[in-house]
N, CA, C and O atoms as a DFTB+ gen file, in Angstrom:
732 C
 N C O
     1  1     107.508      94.768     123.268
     2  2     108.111      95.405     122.127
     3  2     107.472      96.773     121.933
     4  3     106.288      97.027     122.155
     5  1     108.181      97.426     121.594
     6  2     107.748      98.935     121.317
     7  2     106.949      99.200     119.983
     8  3     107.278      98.966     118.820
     9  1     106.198      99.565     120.320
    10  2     105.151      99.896     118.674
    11  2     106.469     100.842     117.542
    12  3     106.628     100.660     116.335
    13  1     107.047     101.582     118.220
    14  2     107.735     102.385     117.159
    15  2     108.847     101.547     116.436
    16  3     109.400     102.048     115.456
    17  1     109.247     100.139     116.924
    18  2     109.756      99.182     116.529
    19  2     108.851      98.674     115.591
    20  3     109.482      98.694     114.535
    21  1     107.677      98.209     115.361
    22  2     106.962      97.782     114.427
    23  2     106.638      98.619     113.551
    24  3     106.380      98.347     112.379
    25  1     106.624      99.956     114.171
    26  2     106.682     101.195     112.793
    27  2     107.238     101.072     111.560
    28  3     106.829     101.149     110.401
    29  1     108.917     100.734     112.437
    30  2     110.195     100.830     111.657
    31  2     110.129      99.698     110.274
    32  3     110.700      99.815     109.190
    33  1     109.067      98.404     110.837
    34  2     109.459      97.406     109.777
    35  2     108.532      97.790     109.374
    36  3     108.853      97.725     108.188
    37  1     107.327      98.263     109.358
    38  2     105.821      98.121     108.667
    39  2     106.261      99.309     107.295
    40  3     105.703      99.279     106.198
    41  1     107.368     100.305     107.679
    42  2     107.972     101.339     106.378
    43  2     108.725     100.720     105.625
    44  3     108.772     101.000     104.428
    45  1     109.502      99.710     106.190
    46  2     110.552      98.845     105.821
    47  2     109.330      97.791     104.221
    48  3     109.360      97.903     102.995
    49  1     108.638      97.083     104.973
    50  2     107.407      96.617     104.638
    51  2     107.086      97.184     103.029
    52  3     107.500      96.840     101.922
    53  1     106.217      98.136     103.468
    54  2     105.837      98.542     102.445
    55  2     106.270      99.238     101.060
    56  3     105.848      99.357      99.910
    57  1     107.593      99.706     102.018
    58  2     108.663     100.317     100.590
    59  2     109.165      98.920     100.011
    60  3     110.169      99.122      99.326
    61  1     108.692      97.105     100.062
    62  2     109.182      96.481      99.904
    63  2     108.099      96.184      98.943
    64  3     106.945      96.532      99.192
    65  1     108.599      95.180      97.201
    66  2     107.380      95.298      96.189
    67  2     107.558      93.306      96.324
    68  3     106.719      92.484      95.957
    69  1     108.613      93.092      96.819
    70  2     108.604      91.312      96.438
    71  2     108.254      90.562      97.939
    72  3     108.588      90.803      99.100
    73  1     107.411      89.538      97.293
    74  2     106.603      89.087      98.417
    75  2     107.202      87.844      99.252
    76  3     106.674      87.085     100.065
    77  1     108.279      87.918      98.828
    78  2     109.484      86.852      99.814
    79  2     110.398      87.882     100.476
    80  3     110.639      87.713     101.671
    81  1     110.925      88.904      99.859
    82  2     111.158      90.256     101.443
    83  2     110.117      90.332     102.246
    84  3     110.389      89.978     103.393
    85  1     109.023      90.661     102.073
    86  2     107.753      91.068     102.975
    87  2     107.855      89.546     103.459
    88  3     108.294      89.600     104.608
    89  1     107.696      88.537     103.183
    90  2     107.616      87.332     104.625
    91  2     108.972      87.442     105.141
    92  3     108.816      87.285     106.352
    93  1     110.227      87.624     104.922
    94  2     111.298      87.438     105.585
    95  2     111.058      88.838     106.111
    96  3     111.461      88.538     107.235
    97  1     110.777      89.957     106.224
    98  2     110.891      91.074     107.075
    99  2     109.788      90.755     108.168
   100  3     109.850      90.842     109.394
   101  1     108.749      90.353     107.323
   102  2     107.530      90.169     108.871
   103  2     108.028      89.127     109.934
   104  3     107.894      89.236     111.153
   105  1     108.837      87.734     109.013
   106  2     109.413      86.690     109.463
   107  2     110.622      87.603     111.261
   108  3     110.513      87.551     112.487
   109  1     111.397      88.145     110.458
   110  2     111.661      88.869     111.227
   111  2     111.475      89.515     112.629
   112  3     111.945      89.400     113.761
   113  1     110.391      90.378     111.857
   114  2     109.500      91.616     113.342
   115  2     108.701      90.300     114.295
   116  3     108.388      90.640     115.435
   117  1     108.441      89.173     113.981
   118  2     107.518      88.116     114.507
   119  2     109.074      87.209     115.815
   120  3     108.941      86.828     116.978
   121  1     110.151      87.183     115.046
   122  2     111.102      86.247     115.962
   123  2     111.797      87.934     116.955
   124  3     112.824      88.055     117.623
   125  1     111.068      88.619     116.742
   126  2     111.815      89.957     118.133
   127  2     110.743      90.258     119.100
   128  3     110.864      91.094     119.995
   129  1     109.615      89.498     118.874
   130  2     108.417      89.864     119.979
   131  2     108.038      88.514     120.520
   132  3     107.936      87.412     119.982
   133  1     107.812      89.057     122.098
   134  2     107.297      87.737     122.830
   135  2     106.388      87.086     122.117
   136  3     105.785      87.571     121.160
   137  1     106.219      85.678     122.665
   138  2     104.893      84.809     121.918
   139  2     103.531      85.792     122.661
   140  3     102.545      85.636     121.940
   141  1     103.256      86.585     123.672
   142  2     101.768      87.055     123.513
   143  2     101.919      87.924     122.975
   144  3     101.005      88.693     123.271
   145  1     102.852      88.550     121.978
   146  2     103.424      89.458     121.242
   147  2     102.610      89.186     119.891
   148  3     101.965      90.045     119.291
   149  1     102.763      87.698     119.472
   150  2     102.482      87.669     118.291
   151  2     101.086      87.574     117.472
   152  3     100.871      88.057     116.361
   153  1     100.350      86.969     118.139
   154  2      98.882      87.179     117.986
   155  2      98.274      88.590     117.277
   156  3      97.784      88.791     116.166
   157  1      98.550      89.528     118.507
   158  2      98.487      90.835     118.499
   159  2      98.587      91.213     116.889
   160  3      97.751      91.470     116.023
   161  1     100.224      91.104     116.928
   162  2     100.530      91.484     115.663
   163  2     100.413      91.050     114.559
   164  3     100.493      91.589     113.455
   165  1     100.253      90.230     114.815
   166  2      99.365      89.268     113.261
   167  2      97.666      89.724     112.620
   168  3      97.061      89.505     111.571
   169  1      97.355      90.467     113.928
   170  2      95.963      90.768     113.570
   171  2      96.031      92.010     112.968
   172  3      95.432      92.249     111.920
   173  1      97.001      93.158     113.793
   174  2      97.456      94.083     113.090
   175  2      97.862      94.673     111.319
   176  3      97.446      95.473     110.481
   177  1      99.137      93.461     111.541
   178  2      99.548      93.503     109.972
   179  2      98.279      93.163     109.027
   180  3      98.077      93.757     107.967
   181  1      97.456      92.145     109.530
   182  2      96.200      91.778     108.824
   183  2      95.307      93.305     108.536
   184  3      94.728      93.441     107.458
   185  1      95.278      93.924     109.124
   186  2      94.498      95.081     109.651
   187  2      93.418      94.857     110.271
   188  3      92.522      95.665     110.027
   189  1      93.159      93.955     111.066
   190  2      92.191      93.603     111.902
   191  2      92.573      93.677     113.653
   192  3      93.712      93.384     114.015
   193  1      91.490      94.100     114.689
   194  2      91.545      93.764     115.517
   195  2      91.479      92.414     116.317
   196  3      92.027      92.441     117.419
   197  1      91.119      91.694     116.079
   198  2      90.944      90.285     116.644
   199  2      90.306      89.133     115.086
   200  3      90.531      89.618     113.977
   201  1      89.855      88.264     115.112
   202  2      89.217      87.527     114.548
   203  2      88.379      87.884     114.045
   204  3      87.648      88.668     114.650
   205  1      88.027      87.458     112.566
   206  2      87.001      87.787     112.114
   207  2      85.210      87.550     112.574
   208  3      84.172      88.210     112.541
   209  1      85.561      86.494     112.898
   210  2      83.791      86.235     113.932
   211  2      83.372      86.752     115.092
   212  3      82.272      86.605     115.625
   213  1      84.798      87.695     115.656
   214  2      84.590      88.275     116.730
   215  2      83.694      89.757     116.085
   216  3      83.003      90.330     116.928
   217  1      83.698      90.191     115.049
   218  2      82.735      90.959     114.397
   219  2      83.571      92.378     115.275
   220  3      82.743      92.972     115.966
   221  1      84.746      92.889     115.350
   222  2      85.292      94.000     115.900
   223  2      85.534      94.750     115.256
   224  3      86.641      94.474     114.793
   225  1      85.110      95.825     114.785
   226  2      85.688      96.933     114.261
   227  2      86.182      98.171     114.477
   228  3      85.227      98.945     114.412
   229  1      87.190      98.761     114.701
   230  2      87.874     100.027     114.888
   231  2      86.716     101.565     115.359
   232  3      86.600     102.295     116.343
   233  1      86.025     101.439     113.936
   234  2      84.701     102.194     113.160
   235  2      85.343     103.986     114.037
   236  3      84.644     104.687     114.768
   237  1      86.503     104.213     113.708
   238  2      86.524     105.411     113.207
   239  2      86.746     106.146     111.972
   240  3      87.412     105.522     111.147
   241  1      86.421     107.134     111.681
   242  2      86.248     107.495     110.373
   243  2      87.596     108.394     110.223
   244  3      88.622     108.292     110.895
   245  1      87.297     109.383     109.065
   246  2      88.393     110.507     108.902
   247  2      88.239     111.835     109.516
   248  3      88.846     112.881     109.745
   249  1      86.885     111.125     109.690
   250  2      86.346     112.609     110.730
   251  2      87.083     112.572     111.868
   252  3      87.901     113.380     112.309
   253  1      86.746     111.676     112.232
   254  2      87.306     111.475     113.824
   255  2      88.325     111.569     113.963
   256  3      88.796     112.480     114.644
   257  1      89.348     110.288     113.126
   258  2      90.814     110.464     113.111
   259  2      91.710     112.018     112.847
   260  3      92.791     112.379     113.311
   261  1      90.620     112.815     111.779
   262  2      91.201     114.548     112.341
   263  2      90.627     115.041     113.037
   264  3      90.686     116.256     112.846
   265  1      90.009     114.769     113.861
   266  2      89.521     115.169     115.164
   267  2      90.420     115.058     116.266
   268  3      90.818     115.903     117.068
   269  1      90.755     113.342     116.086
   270  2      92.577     113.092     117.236
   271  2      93.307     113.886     116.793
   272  3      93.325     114.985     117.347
   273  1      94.272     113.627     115.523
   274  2      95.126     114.059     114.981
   275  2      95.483     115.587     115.369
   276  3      96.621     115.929     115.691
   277  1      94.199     116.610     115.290
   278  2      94.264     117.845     115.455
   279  2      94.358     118.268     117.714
   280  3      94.961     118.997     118.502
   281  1      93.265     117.152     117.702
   282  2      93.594     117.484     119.337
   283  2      95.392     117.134     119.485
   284  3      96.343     117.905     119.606
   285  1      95.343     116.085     119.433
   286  2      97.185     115.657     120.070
   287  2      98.057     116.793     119.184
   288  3      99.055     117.228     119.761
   289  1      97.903     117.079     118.447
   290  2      99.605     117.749     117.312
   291  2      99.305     119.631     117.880
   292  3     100.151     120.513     118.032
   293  1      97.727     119.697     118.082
   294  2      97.570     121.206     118.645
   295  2      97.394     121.885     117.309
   296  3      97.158     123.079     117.498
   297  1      97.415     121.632     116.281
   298  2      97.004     122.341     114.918
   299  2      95.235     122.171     115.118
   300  3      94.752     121.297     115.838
   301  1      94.649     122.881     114.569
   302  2      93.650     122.920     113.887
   303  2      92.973     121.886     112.441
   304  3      93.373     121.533     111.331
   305  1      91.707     121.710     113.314
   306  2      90.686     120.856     112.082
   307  2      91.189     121.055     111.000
   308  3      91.862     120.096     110.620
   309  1      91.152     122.071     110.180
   310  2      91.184     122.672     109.102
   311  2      92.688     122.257     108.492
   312  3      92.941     121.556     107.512
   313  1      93.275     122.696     109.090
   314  2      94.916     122.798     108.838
   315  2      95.554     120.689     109.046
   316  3      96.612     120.261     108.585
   317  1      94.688     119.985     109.700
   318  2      94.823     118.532     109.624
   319  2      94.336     117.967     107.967
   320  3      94.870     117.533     106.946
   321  1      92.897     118.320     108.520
   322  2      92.521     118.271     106.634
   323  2      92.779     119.171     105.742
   324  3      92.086     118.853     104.776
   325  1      93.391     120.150     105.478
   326  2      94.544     120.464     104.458
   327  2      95.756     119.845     103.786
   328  3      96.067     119.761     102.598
   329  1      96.582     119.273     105.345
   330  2      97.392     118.502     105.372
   331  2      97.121     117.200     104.495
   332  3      97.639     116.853     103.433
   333  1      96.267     116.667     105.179
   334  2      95.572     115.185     104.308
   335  2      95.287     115.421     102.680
   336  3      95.606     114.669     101.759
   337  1      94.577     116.716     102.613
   338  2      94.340     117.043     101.103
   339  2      95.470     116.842     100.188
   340  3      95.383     116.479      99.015
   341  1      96.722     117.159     100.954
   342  2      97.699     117.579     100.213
   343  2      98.602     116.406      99.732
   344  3      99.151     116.096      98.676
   345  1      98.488     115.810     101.202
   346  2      99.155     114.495     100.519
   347  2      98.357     113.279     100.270
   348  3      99.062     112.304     100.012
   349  1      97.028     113.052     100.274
   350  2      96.177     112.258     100.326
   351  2      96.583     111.348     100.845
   352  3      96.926     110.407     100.129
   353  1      96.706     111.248     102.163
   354  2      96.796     110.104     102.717
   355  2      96.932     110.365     104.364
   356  3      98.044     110.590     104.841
   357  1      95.447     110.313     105.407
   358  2      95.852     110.841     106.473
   359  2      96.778     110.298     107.390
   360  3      97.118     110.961     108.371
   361  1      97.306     108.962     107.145
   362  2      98.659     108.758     108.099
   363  2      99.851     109.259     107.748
   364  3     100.857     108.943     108.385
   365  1      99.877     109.665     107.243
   366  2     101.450     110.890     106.299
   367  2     100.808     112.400     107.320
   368  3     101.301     113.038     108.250
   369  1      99.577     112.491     106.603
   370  2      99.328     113.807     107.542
   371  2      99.438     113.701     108.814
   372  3     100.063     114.625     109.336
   373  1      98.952     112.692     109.679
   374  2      99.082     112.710     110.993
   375  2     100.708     112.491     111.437
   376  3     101.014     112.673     112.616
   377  1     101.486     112.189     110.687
   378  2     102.896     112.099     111.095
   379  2     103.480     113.638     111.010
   380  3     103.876     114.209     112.026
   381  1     103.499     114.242     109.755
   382  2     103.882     115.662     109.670
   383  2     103.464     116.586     110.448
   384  3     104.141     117.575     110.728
   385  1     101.715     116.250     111.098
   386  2     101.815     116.947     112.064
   387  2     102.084     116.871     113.060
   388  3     102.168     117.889     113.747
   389  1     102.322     115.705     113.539
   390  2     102.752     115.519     114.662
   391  2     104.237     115.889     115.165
   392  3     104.616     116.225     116.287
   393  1     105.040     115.695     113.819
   394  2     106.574     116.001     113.474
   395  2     106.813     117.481     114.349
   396  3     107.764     117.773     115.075
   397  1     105.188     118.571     113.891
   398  2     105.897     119.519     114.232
   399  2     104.550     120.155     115.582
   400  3     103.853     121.169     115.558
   401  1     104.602     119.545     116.147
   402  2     103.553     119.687     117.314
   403  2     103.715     120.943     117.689
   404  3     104.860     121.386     117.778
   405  1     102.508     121.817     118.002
   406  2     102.610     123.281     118.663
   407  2     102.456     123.310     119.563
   408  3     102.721     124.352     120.163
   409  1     101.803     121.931     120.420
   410  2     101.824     121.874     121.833
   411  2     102.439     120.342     122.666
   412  3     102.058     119.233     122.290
   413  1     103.369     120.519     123.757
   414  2     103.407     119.497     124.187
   415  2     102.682     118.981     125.404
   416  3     102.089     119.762     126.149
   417  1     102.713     117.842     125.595
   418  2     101.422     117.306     126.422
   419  2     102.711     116.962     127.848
   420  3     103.936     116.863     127.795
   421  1     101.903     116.876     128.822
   422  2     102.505     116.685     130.223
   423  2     103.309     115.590     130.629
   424  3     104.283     115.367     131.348
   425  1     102.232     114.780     129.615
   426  2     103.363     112.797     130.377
   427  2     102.763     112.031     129.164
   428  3     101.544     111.977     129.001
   429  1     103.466     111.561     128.490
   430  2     103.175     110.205     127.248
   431  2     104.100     109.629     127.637
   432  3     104.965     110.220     128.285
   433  1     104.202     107.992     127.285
   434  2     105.180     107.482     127.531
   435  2     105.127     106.557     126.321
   436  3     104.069     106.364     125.723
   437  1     106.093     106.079     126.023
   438  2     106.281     105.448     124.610
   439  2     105.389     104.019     124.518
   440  3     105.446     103.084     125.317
   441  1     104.631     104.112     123.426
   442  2     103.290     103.021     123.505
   443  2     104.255     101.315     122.739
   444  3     105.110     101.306     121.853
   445  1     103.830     100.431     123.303
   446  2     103.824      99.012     123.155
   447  2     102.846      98.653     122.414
   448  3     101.665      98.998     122.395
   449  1     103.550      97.802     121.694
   450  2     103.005      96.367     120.894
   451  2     101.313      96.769     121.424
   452  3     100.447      97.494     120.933
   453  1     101.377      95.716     122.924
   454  2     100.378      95.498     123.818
   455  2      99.515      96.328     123.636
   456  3      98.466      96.014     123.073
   457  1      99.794      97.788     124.143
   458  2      99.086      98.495     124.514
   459  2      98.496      99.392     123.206
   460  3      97.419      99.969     123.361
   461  1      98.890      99.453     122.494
   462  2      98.641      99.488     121.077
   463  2      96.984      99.001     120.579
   464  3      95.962      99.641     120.333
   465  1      97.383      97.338     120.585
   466  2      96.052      96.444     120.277
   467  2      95.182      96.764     121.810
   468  3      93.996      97.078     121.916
   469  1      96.007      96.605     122.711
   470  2      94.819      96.454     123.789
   471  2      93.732      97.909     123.725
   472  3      92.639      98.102     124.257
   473  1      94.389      98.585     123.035
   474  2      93.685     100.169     123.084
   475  2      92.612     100.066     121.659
   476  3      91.494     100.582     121.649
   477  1      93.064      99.477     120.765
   478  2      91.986      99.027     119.727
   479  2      90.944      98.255     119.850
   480  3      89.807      98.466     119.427
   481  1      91.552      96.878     120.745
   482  2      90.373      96.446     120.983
   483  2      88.653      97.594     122.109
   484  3      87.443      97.760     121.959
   485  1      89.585      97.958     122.948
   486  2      88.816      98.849     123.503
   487  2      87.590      99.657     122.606
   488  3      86.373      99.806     122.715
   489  1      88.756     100.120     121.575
   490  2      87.845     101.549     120.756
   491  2      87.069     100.589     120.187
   492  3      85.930     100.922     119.858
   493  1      87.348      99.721     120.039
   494  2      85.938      98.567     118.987
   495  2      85.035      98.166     119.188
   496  3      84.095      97.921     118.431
   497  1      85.270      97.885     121.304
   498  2      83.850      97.600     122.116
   499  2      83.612      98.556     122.324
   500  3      82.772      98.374     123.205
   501  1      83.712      99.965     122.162
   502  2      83.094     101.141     122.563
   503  2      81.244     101.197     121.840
   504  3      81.135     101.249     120.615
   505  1      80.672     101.189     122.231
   506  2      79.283     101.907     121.499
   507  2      78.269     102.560     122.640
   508  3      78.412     102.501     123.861
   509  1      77.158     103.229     121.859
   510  2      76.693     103.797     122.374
   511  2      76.868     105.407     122.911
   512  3      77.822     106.109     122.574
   513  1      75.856     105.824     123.738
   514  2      75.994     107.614     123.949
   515  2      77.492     107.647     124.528
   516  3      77.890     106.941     125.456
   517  1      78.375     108.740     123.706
   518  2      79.371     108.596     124.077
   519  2      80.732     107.789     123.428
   520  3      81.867     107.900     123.892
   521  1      80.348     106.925     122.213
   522  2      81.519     106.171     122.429
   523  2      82.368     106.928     121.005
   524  3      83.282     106.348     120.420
   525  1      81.905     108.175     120.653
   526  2      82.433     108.349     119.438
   527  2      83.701     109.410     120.283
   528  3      84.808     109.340     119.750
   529  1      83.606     110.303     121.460
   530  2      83.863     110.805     122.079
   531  2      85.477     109.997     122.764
   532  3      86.651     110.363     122.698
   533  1      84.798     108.755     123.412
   534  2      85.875     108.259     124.077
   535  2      87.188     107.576     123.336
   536  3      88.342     107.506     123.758
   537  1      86.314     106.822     121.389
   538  2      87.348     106.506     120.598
   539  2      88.040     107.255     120.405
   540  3      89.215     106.970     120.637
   541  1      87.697     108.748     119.830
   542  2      88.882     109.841     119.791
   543  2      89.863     109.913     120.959
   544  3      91.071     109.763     120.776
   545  1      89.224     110.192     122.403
   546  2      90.080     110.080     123.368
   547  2      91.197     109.234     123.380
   548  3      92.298     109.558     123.824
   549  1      90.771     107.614     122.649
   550  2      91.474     106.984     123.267
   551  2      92.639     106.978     122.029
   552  3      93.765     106.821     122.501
   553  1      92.624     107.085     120.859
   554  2      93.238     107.396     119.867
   555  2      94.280     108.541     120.167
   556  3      95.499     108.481     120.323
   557  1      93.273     109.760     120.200
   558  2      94.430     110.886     120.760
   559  2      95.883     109.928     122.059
   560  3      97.074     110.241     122.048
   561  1      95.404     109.067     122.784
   562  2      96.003     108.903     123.762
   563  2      97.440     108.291     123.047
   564  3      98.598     108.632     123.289
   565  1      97.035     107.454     122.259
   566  2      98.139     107.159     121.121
   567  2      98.763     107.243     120.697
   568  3      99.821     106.626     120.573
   569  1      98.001     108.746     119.960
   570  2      99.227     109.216     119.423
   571  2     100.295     110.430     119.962
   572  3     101.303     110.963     119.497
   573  1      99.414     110.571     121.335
   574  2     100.239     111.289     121.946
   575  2     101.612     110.928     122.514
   576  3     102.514     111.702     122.836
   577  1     101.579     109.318     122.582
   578  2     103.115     108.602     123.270
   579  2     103.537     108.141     121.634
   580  3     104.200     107.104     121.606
   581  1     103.283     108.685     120.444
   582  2     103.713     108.014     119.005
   583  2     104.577     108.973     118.510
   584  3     104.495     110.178     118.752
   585  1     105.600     108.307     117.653
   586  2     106.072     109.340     117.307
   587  2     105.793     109.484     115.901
   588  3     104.717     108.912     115.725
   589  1     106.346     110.111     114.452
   590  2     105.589     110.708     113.460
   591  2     105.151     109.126     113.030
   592  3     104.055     108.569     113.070
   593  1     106.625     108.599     112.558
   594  2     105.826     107.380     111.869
   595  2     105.238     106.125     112.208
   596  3     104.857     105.227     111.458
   597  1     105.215     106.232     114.058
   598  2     103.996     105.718     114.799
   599  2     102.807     106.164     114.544
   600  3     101.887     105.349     114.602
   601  1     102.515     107.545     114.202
   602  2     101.279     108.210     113.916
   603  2     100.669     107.725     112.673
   604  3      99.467     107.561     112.468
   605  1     101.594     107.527     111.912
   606  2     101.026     107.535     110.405
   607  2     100.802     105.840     110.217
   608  3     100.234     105.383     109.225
   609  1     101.265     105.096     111.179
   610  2     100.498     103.639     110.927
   611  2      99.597     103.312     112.178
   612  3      99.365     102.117     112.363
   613  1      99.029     104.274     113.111
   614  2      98.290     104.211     113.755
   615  2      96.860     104.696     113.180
   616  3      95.773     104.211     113.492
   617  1      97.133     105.956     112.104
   618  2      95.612     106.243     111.774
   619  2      95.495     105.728     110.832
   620  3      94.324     105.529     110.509
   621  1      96.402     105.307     110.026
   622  2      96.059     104.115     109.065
   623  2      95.265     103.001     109.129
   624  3      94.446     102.602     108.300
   625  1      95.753     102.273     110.776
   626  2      95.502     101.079     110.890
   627  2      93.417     101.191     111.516
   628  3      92.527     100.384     111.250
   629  1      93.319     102.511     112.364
   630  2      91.963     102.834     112.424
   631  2      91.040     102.951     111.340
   632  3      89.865     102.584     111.325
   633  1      91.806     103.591     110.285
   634  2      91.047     103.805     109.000
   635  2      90.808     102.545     108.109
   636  3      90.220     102.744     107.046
   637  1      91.101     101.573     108.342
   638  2      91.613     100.421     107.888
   639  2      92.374     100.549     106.493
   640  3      91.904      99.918     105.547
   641  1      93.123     101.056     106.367
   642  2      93.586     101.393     105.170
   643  2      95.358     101.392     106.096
   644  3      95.880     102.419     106.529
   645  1      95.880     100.201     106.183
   646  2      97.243     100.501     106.553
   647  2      98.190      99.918     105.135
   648  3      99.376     100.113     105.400
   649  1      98.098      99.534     104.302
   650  2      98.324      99.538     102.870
   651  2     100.002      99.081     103.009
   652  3     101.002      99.664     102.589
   653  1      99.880      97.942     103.689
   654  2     101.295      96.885     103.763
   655  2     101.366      96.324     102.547
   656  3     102.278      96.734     101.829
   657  1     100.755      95.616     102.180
   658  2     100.682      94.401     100.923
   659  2     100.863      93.131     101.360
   660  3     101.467      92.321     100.657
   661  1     100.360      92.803     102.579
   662  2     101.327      91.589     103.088
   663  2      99.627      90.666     103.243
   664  3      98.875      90.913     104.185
   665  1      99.300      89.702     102.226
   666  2      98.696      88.901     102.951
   667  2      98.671      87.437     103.509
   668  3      99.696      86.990     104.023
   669  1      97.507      86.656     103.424
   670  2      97.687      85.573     104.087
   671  2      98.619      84.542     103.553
   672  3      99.242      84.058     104.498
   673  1      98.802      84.261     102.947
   674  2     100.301      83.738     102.372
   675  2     101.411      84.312     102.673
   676  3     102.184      83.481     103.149
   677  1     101.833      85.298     102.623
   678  2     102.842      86.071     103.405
   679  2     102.881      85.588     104.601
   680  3     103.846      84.977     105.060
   681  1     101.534      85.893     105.363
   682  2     101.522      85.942     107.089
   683  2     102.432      84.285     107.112
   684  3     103.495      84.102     107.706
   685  1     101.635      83.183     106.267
   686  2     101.575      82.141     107.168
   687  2     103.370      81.757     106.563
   688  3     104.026      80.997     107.275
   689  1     103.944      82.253     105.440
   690  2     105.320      81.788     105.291
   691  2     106.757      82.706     106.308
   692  3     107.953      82.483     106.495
   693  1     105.836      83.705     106.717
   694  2     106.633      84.579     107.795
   695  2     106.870      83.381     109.015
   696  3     107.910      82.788     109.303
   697  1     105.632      83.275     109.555
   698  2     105.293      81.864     110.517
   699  2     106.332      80.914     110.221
   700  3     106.865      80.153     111.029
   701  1     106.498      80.989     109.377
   702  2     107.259      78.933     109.361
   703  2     108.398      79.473     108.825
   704  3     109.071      78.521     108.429
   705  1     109.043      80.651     108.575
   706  2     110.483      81.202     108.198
   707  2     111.040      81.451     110.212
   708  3     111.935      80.942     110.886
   709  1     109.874      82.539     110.537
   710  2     110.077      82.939     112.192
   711  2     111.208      82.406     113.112
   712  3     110.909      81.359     113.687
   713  1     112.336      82.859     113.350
   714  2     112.974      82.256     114.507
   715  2     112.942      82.709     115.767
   716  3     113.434      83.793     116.082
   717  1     112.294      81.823     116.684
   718  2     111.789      82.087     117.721
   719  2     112.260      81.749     118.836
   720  3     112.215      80.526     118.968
   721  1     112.909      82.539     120.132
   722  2     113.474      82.371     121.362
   723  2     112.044      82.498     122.310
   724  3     111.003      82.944     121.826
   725  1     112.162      82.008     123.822
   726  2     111.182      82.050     124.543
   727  2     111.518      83.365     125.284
   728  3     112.626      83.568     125.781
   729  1     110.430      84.299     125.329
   730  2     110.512      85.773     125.826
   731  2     109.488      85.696     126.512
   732  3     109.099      86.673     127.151
């Protein structure tokens, strides 16, 4: 499944205030993705990378995230956090700028579900000399195949601040609403 497909419901989502839409929409996005599909995304919507005892965290900041934001869109530090100032909220900023990119990059290709989490989990085992370096990298890489409002629930979801409203009661009545084909 295409991440910009989960974009679409996670806006859907949140412009939603009653908590029986939000399980029938997640119910939804859960019966259109394969079963190793769903895991993934359950940890996601949670805003987590994996399990909680797995002790994983994202651990980029706002620094960093306008650090990507400004490498991939080709604007400037300054002009990312302006952006953010303005609308307080850097996944809005990272979408607008990305909306209007001053530079385009050579080869992105449109990011997956999969490759999505598999790239988080990465940035989470990152530590050490170096790993603040390679999370940006791998972030920038992101959002370089994202489009705006892929961007804006990608640095959300780093910041941990992806601000669905959907929790564990939600998750688990999405689950048992879910209609599910074998993919």
């Amino acid at each position: 499944m295409l991440f910009s497909e989960v974009a679409d419901y996670f806006e859907k989502i949140e412009g939603t205030a009653s908590r029986l839409e939000m399980s029938g929409l997640v119910a939804e996005l859960l019966g259109k993705c394969s079963k190793s599909e769903i895991r993934p995304l359950i940890y996601i919507i949670e805003g987590n990378v994996a399990p909680a005892h797995e002790g994983l965290d994202v651990g980029i900041g706002e620094k960093f995230a306008i650090r990507a934001i400004a490498q991939t869109s080709g604007h400037p530090e300054k002009t990312a956090l302006a952006e953010y100032k303005k609308s307080g909220d850097l996944g809005t900023a990272a979408g607008k700028l990305l909306s209007r990119k001053s530079q385009m990059s050579l080869s992105s290709s449109p990011n997956s579900l999969s490759k999505v989490h598999s790239s988080f989990v990465k940035i989470s085992q990152l530590s050490g000399s170096g790993s603040q370096e390679a999370k940006i990298g791998f972030l920038s890489e992101l959002l370089n195949g994202a489009t705006p409002l892929e961007a804006k629930y990608l640095v959300r979801f780093c910041l941990g601040k992806l601000r669905l409203g959907v929790g564990d009661p939600s998750i688990i009545d999405a689950l048992s609403m879910a209609k599910h084909e074998d993919k």
